[in-house]
C-alpha positions in Angstrom: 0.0 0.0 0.0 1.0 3.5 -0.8 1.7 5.9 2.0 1.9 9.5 1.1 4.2 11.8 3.5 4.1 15.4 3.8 7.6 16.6 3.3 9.3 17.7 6.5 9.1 21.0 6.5 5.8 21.1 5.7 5.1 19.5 8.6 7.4 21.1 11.1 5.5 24.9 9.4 2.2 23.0 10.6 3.5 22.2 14.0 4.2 25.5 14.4 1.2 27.0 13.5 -1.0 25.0 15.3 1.5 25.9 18.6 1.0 29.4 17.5 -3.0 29.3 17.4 -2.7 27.8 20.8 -0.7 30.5 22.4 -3.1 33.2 20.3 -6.5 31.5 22.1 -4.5 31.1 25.3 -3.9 34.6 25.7 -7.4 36.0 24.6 -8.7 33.3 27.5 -6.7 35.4 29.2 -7.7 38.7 28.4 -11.3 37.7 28.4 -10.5 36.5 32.2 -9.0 39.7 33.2 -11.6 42.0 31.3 -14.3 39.4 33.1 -12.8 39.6 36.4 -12.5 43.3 36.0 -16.1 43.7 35.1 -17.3 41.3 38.2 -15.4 43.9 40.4 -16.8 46.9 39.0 -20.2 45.4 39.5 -19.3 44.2 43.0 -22.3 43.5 44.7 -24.0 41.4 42.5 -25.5 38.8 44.6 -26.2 38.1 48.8 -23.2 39.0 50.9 -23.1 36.9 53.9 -22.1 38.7 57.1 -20.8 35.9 59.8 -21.5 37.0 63.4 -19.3 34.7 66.0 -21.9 35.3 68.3 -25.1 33.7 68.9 -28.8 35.9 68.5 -29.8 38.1 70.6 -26.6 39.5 71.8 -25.0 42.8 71.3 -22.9 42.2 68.4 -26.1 40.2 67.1 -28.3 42.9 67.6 -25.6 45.3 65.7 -25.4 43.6 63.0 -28.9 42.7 61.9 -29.5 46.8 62.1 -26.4 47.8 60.1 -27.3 44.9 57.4 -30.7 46.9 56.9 -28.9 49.7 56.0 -26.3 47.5 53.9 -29.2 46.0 52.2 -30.3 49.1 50.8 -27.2 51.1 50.5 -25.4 47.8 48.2 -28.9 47.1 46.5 -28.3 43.5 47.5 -29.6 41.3 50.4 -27.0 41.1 53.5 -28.1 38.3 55.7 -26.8 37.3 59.0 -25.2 34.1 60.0 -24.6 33.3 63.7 -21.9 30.8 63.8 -21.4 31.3 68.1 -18.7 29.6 70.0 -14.8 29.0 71.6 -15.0 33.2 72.6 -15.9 34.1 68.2 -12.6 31.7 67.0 -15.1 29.5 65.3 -17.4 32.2 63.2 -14.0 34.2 62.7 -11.8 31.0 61.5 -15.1 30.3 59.1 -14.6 33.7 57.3 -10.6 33.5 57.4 -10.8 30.5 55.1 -13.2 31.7 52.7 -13.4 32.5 49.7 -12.2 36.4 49.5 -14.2 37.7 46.9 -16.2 40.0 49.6 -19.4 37.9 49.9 -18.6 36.6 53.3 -17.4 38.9 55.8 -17.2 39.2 59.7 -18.7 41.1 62.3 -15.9 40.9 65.0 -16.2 41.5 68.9 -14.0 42.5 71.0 -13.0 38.9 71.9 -11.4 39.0 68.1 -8.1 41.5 69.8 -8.0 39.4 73.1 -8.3 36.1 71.7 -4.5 36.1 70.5 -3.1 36.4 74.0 -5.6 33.3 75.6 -5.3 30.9 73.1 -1.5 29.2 72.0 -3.0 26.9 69.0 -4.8 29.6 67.5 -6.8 28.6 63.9 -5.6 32.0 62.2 -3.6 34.8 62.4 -5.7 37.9 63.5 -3.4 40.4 62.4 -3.0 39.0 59.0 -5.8 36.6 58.2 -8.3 39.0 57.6 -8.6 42.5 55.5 -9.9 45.2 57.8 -13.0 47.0 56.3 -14.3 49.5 59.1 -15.0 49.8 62.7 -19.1 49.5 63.4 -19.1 51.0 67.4 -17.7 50.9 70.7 -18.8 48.3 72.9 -19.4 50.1 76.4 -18.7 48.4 80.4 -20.3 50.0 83.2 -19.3 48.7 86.7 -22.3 47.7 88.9 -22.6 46.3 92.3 -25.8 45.0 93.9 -28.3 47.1 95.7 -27.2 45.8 99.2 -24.0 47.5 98.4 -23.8 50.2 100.4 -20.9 52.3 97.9 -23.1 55.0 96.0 -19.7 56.4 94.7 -17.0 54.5 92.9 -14.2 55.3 95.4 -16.4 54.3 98.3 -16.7 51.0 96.2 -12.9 50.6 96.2 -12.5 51.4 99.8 -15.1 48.7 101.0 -13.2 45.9 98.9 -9.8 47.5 99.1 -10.9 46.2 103.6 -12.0 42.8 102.0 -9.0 41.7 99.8 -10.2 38.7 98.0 -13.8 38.6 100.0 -15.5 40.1 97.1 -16.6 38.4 94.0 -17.1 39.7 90.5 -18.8 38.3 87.1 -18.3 38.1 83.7 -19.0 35.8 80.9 -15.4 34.1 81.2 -11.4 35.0 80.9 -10.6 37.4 78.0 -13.9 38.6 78.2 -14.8 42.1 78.0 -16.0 42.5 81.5 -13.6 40.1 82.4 -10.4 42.4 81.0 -12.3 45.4 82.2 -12.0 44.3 85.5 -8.6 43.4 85.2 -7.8 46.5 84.0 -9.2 48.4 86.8 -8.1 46.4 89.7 -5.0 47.0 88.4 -5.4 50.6 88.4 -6.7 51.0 92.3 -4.5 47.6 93.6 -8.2 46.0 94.4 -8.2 42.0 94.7 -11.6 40.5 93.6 -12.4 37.0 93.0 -13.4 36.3 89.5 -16.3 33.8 88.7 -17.7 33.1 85.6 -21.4 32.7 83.9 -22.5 31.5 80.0 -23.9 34.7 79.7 -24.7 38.5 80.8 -28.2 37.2 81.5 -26.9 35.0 84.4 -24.1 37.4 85.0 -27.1 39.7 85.9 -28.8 37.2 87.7 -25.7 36.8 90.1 -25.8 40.2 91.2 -29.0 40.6 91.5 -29.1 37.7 94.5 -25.8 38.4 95.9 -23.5 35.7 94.3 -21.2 38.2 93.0 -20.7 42.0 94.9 -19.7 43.8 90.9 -19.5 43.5 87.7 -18.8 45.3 84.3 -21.3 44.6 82.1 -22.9 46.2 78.6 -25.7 49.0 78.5 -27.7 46.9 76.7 -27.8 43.8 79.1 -27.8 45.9 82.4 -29.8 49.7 81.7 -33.4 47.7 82.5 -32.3 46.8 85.8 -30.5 50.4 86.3 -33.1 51.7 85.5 -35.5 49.6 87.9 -33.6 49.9 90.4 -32.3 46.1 91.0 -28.3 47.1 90.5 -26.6 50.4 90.7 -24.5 51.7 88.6 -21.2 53.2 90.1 -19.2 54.4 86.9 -19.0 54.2 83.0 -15.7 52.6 81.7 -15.4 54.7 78.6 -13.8 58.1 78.3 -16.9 59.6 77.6 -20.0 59.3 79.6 -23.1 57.5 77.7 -25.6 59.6 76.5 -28.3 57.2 77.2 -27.1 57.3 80.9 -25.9 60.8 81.0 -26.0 60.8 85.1 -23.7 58.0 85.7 -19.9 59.4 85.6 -16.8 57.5 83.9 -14.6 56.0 86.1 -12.1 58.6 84.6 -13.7 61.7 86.4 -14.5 59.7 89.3 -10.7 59.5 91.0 -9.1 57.4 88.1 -7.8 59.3 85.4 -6.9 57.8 82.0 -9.1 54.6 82.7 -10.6 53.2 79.8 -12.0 49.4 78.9 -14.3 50.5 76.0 -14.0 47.9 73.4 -15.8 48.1 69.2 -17.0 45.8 67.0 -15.9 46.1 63.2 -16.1 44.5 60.0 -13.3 42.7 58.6 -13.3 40.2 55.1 -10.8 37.3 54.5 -7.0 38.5 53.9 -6.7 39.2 49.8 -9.9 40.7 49.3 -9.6 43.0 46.1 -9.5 46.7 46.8 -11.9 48.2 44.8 -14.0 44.9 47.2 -12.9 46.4 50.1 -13.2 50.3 49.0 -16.9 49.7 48.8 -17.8 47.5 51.7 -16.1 50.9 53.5 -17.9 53.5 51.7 -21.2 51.4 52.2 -20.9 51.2 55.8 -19.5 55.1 57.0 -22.5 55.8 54.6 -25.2 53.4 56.9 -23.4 54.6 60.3 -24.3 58.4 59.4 -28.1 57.5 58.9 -30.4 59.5 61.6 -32.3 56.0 61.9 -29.4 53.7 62.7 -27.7 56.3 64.8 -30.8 56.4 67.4 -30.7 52.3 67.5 -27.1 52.0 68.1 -27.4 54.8 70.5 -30.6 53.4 72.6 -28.2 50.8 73.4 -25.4 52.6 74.5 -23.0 52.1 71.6 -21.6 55.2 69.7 -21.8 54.8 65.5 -17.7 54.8 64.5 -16.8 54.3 60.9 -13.8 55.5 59.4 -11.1 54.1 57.0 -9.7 50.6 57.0 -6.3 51.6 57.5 -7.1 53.3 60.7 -9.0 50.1 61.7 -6.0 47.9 61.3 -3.5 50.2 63.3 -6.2 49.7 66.2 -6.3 46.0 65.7 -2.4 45.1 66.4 -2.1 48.3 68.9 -4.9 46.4 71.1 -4.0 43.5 70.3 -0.2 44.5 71.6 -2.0 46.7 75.0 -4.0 43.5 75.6 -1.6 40.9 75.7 0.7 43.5 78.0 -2.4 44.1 79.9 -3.2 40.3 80.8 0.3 39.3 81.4 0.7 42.2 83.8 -2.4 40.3 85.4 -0.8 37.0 85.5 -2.7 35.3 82.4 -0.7 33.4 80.1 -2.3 31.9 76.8 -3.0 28.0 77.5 
């Protein structure tokens, strides 16, 4: 049988050309991915962003987020629903957005567990400081110290003089160590030399509960878990741990003016994304939210519960994460609390 052979060089031109039309389609794929990619960022939102709350419902940081996603909604013409992944102090919500996809469709509503964390656990799941892209800080989460109406104290510094006589006698609450009441209280016997004995609750329900019936003498708790019972009269409240007083509790003085100077415990909750996020992503998600925290509407809810409407760029946001990060580790080794 006859076989007919293309001469060589006809061949090896052939070869070529073929390698050539491959190179050609690859690089309009890759054009056409860029000018794709490009055009999905420019029209970034374009489906449900998923905002992951470490928390379970009906908490503060709950409560916070389900009123700035209204505003989100509108503001990004696309739904922003929450989902409460609670437990191990936020680690498991936060590790969940860490590892996701960072396209800006899942994002985290931190506490301020999310700085403290670092310096309690050794075998953390993530790096706080680098694991995430910081977007913008949503509001200050205020402490106010309370002791329980058999407490005779009706100022802070007669507080501090009772249990300075009773080192050790009196107990305090909080929802466990790193906590913000817990820190708080760190932080402040530290300041007046006090020595309390720290017991812990699941929650600032019980917390409340506690000090109500006498099982604990004080405790630094939110306004939004304690200003019904203020206001009742079932706890008092000595001081406000923020530089500021609360405008929803204008009479009750900070522990600053009230003999201790410089004192602050206030902690925030912000909105961070997975580390690589694209910027134009993360441009947005910022723009979005200083725009809901300026609206007259969300501004009276955050306020009703004591917490003060933030914002501002993401840049400033991350210098605040490693500095308390860095202040908080110092703070609870000064305190004798080493990461386990």
């Amino acid at each position: 049988m006859m076989v007919l052979r293309m001469p060589y060089s006809r061949a090896i031109k052939n070869k070529r050309r073929e390698a050539m039309i491959k190179i050609i389609l690859l690089i309009l794929a890759s054009l056409c991915g860029n000018v794709f990619a490009q055009d999905s960022l420019n029209n970034y939102p374009n489906q449900r962003i998923t905002m992951v709350v470490p928390a379970g419902a009906g908490g503060i940081t709950d409560n916070l987020a389900r009123i700035l996603s209204e505003q989100l909604t509108t503001i990004l013409r696309q739904p922003v629903i929450i989902d409460n992944k609670p437990g191990a102090s936020g680690i498991i919500g936060s590790g969940l957005v860490a590892r996701s996809k960072p396209d800006g469709y899942t994002i985290l509503m931190s506490f301020p567990a999310h700085v403290i964390n670092p310096s309690l656990k050794k075998d953390m799941p993530y790096n706080t400081a680098k694991d995430f892209v910081a977007i913008a800080k949503v509001g200050t989460v205020s402490q106010i110290l309370l002791v329980n109406q058999e407490n005779k104290a009706k100022l802070l510094q007669e507080f501090v003089q009772t249990a300075k006589s009773k080192p050790g006698d009196l107990n305090y609450g909080s929802v466990g160590l790193g906590s913000m009441g817990n820190l708080s209280m760190l932080l402040f016997e530290a300041k007046t030399g006090l020595d309390l004995t720290h017991i812990t609750y699941k929650g600032d329900p019980e917390v409340m509960t506690a000090l109500i019936s006498g099982d604990i003498q004080a405790a630094f708790v939110s306004p939004i878990s304690s200003m019904a019972f203020i206001k009742s009269g079932k706890v008092k409240a000595l001081a406000i741990a923020d530089p500021e007083r609360l405008p929803v509790l204008p009479t009750i003085p900070t522990i600053s003016e009230s003999g201790y100077p410089g004192f602050s415990a206030s902690g925030w909750n912000a909105i961070f994304a997975p580390s690589g996020t694209p910027k134009e992503v993360v441009k947005k998600l910022n723009a979005a939210i200083n725009q809901a925290l300026k609206d007259p509407g969300l501004q009276k809810k955050f306020l009703d519960q004591g917490v003060k409407p933030l914002g501002g760029t993401p840049e400033a946001l991350q210098e605040s994460l490693e500095q308390d990060i860095s202040n908080t580790g110092t703070a609870l080794k000064a305190a004798g609390v080493n990461p386990s």
